[in-house]
PyMOL Python script that loads the backbone (N, CA, C, O; Angstrom):
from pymol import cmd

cmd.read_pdbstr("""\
ATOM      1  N   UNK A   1       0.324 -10.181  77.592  1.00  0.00           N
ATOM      2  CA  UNK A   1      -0.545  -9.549  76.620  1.00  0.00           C
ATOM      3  C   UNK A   1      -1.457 -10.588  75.957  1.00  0.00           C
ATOM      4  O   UNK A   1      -2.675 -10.435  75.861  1.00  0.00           O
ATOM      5  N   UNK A   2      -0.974 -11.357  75.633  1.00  0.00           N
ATOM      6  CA  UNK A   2      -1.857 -12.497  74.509  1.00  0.00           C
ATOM      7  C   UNK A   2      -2.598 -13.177  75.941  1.00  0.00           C
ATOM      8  O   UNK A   2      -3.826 -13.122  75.865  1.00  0.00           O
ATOM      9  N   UNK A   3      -2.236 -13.613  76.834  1.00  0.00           N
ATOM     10  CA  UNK A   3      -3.075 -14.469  77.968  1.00  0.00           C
ATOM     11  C   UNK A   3      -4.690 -13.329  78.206  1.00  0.00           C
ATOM     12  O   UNK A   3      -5.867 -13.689  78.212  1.00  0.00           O
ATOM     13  N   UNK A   4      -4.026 -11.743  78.397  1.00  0.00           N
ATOM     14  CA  UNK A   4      -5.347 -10.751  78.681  1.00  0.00           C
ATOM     15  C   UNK A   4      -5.858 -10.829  77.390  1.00  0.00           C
ATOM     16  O   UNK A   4      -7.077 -10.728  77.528  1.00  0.00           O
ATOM     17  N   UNK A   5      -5.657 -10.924  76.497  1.00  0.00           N
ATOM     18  CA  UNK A   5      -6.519 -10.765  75.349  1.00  0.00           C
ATOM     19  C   UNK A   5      -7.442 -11.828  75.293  1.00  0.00           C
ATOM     20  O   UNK A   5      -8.621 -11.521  75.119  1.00  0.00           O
ATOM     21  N   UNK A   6      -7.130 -13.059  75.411  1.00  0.00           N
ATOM     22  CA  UNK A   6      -7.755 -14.612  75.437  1.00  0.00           C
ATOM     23  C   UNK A   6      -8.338 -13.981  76.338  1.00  0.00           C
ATOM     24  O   UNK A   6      -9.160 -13.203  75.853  1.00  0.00           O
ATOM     25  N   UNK A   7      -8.283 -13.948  77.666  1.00  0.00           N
ATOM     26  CA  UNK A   7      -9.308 -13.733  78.947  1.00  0.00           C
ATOM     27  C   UNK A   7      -9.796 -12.351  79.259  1.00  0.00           C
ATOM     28  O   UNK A   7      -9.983 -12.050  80.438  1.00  0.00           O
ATOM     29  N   UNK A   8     -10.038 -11.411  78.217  1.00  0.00           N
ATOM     30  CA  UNK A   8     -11.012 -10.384  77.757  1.00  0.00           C
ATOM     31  C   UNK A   8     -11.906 -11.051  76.894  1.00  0.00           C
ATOM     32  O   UNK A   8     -12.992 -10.479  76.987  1.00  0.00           O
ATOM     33  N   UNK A   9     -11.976 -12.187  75.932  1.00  0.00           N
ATOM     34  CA  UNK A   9     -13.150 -12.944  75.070  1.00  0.00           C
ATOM     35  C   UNK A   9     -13.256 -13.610  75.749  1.00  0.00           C
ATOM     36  O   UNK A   9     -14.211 -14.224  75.272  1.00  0.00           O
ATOM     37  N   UNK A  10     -12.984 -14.187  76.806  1.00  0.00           N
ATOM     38  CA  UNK A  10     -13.333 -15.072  77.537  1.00  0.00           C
ATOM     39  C   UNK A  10     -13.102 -16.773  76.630  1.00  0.00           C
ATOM     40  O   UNK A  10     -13.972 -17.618  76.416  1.00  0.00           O
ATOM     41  N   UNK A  11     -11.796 -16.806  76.299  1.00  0.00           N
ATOM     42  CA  UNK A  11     -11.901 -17.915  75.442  1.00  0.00           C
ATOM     43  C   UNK A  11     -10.708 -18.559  76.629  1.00  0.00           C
ATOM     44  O   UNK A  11     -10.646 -18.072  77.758  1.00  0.00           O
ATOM     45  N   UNK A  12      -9.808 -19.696  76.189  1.00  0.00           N
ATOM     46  CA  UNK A  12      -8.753 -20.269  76.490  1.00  0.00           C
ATOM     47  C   UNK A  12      -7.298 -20.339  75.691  1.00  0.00           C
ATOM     48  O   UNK A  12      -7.375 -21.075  74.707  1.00  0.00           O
ATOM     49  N   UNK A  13      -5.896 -19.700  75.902  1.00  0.00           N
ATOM     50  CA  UNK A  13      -5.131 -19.864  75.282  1.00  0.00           C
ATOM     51  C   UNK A  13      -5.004 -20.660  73.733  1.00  0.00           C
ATOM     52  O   UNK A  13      -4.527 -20.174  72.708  1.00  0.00           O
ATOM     53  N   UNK A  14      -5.495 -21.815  73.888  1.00  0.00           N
ATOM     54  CA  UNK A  14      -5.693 -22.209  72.791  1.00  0.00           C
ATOM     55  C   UNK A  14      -6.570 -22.294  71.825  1.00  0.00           C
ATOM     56  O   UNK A  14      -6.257 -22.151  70.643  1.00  0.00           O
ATOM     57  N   UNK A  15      -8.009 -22.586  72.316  1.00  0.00           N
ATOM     58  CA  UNK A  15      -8.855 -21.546  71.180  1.00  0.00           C
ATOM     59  C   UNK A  15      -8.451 -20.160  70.686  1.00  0.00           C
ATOM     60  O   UNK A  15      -8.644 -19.926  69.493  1.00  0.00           O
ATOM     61  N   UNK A  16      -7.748 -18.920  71.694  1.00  0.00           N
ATOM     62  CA  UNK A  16      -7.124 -18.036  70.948  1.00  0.00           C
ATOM     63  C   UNK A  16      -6.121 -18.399  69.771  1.00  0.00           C
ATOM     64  O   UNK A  16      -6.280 -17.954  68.634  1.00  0.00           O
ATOM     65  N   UNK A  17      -5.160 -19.172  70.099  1.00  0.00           N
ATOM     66  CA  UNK A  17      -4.187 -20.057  69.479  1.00  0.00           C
ATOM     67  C   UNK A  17      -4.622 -20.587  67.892  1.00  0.00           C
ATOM     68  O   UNK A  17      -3.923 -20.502  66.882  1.00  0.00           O
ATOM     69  N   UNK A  18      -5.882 -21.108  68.003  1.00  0.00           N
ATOM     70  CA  UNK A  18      -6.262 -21.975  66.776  1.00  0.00           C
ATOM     71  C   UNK A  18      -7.214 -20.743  65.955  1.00  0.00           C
ATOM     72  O   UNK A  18      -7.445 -20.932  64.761  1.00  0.00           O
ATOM     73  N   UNK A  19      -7.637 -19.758  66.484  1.00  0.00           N
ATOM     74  CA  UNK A  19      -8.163 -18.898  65.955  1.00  0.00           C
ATOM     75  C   UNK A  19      -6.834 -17.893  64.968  1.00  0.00           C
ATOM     76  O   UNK A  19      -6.814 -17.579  63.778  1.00  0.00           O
ATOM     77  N   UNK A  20      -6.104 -17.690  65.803  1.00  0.00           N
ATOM     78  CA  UNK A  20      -4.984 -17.042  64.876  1.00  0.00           C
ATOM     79  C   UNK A  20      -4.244 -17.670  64.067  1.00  0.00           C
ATOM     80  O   UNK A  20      -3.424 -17.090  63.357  1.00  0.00           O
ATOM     81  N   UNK A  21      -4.451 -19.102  64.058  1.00  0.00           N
ATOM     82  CA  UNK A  21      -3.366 -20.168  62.688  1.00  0.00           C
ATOM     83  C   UNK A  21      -4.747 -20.266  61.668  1.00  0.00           C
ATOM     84  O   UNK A  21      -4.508 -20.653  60.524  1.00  0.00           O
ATOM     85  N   UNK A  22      -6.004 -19.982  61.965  1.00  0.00           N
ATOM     86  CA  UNK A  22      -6.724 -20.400  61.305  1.00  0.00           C
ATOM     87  C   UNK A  22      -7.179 -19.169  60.056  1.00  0.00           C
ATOM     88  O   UNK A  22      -7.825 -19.268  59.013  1.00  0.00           O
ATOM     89  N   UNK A  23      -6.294 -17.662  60.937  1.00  0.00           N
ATOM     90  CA  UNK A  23      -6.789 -16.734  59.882  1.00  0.00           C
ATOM     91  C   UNK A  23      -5.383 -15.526  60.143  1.00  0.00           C
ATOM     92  O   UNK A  23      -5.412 -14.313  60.350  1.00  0.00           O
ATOM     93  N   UNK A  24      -4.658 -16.136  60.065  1.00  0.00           N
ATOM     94  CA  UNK A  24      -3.321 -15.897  59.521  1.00  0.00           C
ATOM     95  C   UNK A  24      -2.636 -15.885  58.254  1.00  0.00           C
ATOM     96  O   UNK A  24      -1.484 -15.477  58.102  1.00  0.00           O
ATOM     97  N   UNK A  25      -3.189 -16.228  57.581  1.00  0.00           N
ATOM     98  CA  UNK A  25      -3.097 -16.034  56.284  1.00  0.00           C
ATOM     99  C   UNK A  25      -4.508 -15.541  55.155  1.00  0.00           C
ATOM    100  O   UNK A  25      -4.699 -15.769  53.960  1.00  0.00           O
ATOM    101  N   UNK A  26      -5.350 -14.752  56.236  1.00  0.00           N
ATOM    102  CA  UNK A  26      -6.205 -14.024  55.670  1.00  0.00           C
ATOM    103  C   UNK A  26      -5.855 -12.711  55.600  1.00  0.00           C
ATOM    104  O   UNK A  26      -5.437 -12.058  56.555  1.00  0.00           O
ATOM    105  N   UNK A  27      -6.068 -12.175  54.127  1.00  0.00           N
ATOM    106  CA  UNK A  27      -5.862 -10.711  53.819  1.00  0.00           C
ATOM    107  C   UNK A  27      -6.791 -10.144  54.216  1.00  0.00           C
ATOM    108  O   UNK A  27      -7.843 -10.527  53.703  1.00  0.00           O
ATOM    109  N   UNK A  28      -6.920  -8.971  55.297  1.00  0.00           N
ATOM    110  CA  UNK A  28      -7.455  -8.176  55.173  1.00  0.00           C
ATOM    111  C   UNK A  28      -7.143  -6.316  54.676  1.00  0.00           C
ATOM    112  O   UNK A  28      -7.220  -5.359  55.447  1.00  0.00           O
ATOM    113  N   UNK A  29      -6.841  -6.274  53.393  1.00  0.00           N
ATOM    114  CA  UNK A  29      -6.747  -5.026  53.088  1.00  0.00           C
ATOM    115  C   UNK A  29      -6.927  -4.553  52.506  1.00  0.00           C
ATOM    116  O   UNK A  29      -6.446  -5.011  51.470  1.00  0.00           O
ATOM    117  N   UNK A  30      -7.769  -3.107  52.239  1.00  0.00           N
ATOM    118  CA  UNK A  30      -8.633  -2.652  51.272  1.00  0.00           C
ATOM    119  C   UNK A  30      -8.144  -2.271  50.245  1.00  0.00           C
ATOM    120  O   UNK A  30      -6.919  -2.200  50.157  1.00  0.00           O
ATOM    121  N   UNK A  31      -9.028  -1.895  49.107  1.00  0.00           N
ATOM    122  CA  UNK A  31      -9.090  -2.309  47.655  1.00  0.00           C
ATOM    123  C   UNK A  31      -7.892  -0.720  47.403  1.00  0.00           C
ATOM    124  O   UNK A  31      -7.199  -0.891  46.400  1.00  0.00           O
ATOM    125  N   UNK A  32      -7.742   0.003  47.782  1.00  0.00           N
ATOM    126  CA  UNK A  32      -7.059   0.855  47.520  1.00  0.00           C
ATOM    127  C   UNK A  32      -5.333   0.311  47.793  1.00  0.00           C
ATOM    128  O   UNK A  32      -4.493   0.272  46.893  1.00  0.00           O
ATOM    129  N   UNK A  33      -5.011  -0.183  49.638  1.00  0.00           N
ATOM    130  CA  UNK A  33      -3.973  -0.810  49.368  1.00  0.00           C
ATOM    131  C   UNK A  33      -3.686  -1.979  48.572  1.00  0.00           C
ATOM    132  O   UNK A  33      -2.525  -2.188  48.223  1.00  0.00           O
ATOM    133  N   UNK A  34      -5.021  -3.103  48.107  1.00  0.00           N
ATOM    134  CA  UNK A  34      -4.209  -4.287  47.240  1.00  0.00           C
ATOM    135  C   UNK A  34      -4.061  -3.290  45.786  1.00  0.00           C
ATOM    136  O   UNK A  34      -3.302  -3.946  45.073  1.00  0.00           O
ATOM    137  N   UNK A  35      -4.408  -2.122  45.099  1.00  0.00           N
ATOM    138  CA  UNK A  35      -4.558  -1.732  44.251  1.00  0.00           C
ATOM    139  C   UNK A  35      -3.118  -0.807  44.302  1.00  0.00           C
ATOM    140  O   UNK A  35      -2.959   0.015  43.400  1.00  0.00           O
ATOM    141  N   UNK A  36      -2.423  -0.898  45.005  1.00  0.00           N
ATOM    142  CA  UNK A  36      -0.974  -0.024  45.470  1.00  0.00           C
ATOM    143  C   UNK A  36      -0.026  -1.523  45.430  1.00  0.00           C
ATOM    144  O   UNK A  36       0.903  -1.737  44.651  1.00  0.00           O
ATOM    145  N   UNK A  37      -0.446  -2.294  46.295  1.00  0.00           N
ATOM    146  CA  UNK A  37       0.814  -3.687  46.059  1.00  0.00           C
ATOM    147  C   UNK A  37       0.574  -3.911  44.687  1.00  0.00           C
ATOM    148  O   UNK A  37       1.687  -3.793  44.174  1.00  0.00           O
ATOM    149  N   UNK A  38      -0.488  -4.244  43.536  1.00  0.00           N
ATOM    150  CA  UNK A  38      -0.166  -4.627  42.427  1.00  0.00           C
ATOM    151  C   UNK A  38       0.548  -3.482  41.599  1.00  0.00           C
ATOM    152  O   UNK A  38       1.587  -3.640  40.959  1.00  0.00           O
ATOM    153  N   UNK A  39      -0.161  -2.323  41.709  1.00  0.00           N
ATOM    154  CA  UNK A  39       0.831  -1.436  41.190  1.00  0.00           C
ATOM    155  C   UNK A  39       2.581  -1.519  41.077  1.00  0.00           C
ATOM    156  O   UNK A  39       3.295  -1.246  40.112  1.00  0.00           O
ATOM    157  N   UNK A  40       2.941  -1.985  42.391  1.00  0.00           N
ATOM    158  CA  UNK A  40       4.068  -1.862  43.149  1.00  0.00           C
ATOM    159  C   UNK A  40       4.780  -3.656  42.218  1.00  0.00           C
ATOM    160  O   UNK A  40       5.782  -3.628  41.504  1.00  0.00           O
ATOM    161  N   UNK A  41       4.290  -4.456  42.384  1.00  0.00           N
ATOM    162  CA  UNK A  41       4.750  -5.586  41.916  1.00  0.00           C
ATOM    163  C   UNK A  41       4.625  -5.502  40.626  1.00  0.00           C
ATOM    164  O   UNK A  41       5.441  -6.250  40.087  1.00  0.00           O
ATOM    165  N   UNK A  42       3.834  -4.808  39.714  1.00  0.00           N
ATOM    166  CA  UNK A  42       4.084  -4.496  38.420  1.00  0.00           C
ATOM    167  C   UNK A  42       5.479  -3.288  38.170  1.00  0.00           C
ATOM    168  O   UNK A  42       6.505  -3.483  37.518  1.00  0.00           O
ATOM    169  N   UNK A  43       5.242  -2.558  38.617  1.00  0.00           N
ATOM    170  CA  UNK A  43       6.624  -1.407  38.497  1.00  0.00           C
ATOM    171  C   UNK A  43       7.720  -2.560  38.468  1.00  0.00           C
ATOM    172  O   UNK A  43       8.211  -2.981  37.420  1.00  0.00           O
ATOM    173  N   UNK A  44       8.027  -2.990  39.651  1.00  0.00           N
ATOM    174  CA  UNK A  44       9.066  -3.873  39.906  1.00  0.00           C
ATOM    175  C   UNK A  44       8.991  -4.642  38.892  1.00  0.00           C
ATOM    176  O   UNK A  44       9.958  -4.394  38.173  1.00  0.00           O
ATOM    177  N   UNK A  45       8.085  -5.781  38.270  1.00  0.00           N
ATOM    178  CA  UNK A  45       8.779  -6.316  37.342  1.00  0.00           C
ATOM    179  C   UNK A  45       9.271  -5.760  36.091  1.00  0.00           C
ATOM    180  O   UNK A  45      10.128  -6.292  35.385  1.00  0.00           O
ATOM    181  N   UNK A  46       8.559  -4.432  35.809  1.00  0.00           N
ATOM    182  CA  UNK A  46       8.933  -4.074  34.689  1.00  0.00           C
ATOM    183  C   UNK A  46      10.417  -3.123  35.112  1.00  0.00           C
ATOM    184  O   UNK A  46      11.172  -3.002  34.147  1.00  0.00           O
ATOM    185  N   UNK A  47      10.696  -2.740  35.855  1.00  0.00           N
ATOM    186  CA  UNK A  47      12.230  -2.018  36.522  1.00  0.00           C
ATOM    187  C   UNK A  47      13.315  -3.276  36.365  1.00  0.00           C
ATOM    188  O   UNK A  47      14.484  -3.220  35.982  1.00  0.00           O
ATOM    189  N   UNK A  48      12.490  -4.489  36.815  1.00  0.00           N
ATOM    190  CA  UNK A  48      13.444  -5.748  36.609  1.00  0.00           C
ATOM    191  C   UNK A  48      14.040  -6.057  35.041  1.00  0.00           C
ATOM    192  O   UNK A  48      15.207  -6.286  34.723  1.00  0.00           O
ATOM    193  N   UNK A  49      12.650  -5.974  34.041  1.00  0.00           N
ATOM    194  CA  UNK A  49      13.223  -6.185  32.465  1.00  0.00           C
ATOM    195  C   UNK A  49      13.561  -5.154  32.360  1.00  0.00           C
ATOM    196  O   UNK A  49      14.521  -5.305  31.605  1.00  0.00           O
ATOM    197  N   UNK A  50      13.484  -3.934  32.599  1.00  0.00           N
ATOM    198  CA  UNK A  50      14.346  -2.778  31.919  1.00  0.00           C
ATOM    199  C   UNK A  50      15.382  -2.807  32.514  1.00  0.00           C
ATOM    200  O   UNK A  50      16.109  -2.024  31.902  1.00  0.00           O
ATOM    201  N   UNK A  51      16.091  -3.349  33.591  1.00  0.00           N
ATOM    202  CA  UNK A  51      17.491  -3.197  33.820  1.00  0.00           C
ATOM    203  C   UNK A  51      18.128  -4.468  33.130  1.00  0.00           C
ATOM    204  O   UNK A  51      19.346  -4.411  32.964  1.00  0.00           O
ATOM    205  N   UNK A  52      17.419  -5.701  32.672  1.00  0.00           N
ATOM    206  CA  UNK A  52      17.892  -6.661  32.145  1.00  0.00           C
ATOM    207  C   UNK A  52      18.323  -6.088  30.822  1.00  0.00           C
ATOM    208  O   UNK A  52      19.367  -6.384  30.240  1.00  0.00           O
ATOM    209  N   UNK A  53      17.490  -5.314  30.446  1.00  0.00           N
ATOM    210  CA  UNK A  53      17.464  -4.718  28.506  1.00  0.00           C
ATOM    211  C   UNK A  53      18.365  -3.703  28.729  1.00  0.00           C
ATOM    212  O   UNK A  53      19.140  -3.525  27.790  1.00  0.00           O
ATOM    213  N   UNK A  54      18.523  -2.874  29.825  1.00  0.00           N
ATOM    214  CA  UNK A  54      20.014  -1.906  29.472  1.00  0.00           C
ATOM    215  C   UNK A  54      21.291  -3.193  29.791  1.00  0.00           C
ATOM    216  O   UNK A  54      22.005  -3.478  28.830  1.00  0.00           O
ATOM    217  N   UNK A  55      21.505  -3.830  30.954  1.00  0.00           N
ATOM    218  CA  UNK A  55      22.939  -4.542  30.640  1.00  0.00           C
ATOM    219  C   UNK A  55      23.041  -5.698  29.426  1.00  0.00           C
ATOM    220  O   UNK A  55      24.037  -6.369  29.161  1.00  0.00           O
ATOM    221  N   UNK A  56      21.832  -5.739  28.813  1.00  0.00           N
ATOM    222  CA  UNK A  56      22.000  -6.332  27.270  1.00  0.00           C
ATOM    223  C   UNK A  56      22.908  -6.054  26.652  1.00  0.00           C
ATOM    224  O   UNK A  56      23.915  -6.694  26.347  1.00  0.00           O
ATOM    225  N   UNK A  57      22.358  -4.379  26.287  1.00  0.00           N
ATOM    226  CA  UNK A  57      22.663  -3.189  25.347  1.00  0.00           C
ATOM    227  C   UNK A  57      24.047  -2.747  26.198  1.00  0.00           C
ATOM    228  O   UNK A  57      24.933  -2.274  25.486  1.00  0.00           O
ATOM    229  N   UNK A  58      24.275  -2.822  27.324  1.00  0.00           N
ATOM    230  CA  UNK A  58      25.409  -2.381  27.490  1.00  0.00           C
ATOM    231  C   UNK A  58      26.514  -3.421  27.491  1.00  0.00           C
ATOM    232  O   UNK A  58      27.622  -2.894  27.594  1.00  0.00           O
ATOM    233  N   UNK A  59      26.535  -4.565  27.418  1.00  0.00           N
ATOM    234  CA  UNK A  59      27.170  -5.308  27.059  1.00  0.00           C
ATOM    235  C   UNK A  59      27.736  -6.074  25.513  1.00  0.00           C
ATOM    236  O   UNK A  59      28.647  -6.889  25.368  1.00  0.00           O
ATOM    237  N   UNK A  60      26.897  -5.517  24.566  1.00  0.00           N
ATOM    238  CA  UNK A  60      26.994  -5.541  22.982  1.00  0.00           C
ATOM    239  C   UNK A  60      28.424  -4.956  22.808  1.00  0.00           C
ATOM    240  O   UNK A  60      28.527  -3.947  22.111  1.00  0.00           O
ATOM    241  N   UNK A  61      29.342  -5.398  23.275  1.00  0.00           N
ATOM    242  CA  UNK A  61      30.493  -4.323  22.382  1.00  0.00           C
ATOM    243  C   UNK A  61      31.356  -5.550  23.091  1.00  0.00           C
ATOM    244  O   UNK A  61      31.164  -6.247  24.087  1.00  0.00           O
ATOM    245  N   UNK A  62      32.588  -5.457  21.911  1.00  0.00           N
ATOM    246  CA  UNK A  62      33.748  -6.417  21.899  1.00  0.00           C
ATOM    247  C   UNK A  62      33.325  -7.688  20.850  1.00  0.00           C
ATOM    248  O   UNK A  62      32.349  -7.721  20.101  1.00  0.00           O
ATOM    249  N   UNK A  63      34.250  -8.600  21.017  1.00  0.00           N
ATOM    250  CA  UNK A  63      33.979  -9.697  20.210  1.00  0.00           C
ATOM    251  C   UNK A  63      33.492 -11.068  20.608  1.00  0.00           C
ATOM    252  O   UNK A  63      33.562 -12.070  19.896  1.00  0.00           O
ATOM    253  N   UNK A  64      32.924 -10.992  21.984  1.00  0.00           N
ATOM    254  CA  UNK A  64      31.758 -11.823  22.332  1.00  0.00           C
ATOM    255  C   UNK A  64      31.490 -11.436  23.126  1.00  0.00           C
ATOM    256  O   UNK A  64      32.140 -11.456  24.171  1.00  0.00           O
ATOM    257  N   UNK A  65      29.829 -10.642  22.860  1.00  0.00           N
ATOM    258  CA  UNK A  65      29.327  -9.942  23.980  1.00  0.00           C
ATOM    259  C   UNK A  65      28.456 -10.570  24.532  1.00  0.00           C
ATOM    260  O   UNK A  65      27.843 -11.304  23.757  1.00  0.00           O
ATOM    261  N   UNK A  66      27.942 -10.614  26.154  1.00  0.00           N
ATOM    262  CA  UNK A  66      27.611 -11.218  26.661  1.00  0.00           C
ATOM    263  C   UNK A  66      26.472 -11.386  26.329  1.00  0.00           C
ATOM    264  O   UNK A  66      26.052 -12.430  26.830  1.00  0.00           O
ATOM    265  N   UNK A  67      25.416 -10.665  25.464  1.00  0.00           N
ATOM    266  CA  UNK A  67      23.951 -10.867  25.090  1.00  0.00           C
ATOM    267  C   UNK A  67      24.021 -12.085  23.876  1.00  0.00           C
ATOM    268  O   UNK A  67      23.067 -12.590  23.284  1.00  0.00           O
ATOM    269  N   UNK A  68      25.353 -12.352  23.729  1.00  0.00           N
ATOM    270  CA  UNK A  68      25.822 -13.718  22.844  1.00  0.00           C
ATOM    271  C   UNK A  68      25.282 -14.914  23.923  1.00  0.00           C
ATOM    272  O   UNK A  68      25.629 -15.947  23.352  1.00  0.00           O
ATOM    273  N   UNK A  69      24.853 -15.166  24.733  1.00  0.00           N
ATOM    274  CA  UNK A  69      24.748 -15.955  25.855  1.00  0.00           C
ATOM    275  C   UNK A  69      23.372 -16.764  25.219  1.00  0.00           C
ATOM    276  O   UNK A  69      23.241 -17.971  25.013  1.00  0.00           O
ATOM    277  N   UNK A  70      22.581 -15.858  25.030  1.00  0.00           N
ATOM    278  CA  UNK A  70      21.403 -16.408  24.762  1.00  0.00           C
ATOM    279  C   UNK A  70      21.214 -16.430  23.437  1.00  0.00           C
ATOM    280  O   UNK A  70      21.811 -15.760  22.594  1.00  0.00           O
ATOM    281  N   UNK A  71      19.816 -17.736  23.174  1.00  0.00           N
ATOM    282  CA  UNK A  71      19.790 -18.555  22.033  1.00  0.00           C
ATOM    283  C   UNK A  71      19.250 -17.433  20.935  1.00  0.00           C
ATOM    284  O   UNK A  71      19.647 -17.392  19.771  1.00  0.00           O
ATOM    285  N   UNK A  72      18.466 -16.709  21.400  1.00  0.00           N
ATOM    286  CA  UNK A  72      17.340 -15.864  19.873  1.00  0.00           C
ATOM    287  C   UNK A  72      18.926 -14.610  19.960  1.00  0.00           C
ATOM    288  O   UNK A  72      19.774 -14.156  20.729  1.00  0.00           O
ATOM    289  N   UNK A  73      18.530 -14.585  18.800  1.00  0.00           N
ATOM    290  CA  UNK A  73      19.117 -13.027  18.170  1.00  0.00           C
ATOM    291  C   UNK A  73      19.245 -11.832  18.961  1.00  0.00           C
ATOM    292  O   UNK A  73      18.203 -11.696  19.602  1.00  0.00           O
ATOM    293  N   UNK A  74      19.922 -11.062  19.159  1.00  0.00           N
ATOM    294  CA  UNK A  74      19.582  -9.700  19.797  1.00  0.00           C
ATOM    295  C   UNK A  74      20.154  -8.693  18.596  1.00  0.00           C
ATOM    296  O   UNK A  74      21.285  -8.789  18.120  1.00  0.00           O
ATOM    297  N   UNK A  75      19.066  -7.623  18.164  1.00  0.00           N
ATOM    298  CA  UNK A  75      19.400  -7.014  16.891  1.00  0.00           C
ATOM    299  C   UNK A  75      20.903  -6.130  18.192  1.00  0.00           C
ATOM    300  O   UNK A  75      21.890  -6.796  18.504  1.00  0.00           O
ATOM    301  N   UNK A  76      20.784  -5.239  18.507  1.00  0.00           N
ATOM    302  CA  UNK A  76      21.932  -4.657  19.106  1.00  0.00           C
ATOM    303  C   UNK A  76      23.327  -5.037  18.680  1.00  0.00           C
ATOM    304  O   UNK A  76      24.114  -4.098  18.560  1.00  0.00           O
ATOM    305  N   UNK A  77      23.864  -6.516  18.378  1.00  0.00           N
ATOM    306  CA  UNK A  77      24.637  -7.487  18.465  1.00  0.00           C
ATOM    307  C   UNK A  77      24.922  -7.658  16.847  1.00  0.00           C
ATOM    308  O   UNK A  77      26.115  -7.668  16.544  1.00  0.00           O
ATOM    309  N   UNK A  78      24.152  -7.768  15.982  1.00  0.00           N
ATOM    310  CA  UNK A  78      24.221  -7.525  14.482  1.00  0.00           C
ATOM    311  C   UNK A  78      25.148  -6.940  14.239  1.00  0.00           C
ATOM    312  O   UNK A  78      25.397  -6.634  13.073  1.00  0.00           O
TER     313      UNK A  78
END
""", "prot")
cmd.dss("prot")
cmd.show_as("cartoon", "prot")
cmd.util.cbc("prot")
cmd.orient("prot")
């Protein structure tokens, strides 16, 4: 497959070769999908602090709760 592709452009294995390391790490994808990955990487981080802030809150109980771990205050813990 990759040899017919090179020798349909009429190039040589390795000019095909240096053409694909050279834009292999070019995005091509339109403004609607990069506008869905940031969406998507924002959800996620904020799914990430809200599960950090419920096992906070769910850990506040007993006589050293684990939101005792860290240095600032957590009102919950009061």
């Amino acid at each position: 497959m990759r040899k017919q592709v090179a020798d349909d452009l009429g190039v040589g294995m390795s000019t095909r070769n240096k053409w694909i390391t050279a834009h292999r790490d070019t995005d091509v994808v339109s403004k609607e999908d990069l506008s869905l990955a940031q969406e998507n990487d924002r959800l996620r981080r904020e799914v990430r602090i809200l599960k950090e802030e419920r096992d906070i809150l769910k850990n506040c109980s007993g006589p050293l709760p684990a939101c005792a771990r860290y240095k600032q205050p957590v009102l919950c813990c009061g």
